[in-house]
C-alpha positions as CSV (number, residue, x, y, z in Angstrom):
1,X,31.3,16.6,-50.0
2,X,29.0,19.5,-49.2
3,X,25.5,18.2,-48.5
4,X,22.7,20.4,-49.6
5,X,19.1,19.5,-48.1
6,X,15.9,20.6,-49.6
7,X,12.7,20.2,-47.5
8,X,10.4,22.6,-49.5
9,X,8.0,21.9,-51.8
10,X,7.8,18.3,-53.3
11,X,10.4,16.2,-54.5
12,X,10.1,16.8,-58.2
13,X,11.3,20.5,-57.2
14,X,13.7,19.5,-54.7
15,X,14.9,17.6,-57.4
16,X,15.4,20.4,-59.9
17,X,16.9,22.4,-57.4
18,X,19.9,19.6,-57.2
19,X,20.3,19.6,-61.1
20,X,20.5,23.4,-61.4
21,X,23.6,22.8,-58.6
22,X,25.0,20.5,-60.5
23,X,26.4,22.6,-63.0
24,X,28.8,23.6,-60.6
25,X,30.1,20.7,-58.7
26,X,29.3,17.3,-59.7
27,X,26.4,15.6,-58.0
28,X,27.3,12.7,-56.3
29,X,24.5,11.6,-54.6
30,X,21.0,11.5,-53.5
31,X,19.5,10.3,-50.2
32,X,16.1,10.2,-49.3
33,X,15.2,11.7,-45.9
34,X,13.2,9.1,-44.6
35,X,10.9,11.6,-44.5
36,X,9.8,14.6,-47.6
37,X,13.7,15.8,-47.8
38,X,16.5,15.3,-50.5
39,X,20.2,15.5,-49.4
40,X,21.9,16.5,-52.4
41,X,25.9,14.8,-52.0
42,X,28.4,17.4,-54.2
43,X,31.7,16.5,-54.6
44,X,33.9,19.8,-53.5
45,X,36.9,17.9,-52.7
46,X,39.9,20.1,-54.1
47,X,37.4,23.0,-54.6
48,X,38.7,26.5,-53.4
49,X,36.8,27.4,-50.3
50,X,35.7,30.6,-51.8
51,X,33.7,28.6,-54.3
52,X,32.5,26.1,-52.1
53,X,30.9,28.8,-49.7
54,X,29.2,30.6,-52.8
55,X,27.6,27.7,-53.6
56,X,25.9,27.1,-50.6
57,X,25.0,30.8,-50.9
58,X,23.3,30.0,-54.7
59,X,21.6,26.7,-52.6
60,X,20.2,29.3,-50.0
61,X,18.7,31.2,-52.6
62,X,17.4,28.1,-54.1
63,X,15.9,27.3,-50.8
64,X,18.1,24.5,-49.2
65,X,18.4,24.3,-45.7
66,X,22.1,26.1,-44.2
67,X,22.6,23.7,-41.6
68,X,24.4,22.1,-43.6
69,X,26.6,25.1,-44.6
70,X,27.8,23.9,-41.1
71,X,30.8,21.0,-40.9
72,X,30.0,19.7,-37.8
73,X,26.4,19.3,-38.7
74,X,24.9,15.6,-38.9
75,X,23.7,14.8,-42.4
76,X,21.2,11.9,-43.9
77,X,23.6,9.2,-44.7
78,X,22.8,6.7,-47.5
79,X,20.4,3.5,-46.2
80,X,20.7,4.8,-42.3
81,X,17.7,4.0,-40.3
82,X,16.1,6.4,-38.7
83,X,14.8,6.8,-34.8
84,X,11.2,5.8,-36.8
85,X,12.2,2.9,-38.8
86,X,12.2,5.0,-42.4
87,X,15.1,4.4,-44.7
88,X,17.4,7.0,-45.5
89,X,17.2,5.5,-49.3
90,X,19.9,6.2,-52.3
91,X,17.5,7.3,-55.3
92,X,20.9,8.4,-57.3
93,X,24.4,7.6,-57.3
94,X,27.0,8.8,-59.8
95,X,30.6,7.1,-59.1
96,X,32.3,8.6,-61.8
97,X,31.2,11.8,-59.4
98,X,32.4,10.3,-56.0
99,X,35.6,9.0,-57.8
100,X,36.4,12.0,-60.0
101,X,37.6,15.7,-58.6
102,X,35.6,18.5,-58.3
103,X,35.6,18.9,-62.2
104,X,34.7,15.3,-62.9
105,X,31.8,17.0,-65.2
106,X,34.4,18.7,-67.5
């Protein structure tokens, strides 16, 4: 998966920003930070590496957070608790996304 996090603005714009993304990998999932963030879940899996990276470069321009972009960096996982108590809640899940390849929308 690449995980693509949106802190600015409010959610409903966050939220757009996943769905413009999603016309070029499927969107899998999305957790709530706990917090005022969306982690957008993209299922790359089989995805050419080239294409992957571009579309991290269309989610910077977008306004999504790189650290990310980077594979050893932690991401919101779905229901974790954070340090504070919050919920890392689910508030979308697509398994035919999860399950399918990276063309699961074709």
């Amino acid at each position: 998966y690449a995980v693509i996090e949106f802190d600015q603005g409010n959610r409903d714009r966050q939220a757009g920003c996943l769905k413009l993304l999603q016309e070029a990998f499927p969107l899998a999932m999305v957790v709530l930070s706990g917090s005022k963030s969306l982690h957008g879940w993209f299922k790359v899996q089989g995805a050419d590496e080239t294409d992957v990276l571009r579309f991290y470069d269309v989610a910077n321009v977008l306004g999504a957070d790189m650290a990310t972009k980077t594979p050893s960096q932690l991401a919101r996982c779905p229901w974790g608790i954070r340090d504070n108590g919050n919920v890392q809640e689910v508030l979308y899940l697509d398994f035919d996304a999860m399950i399918g390849g990276h063309n699961a929308q074709q």
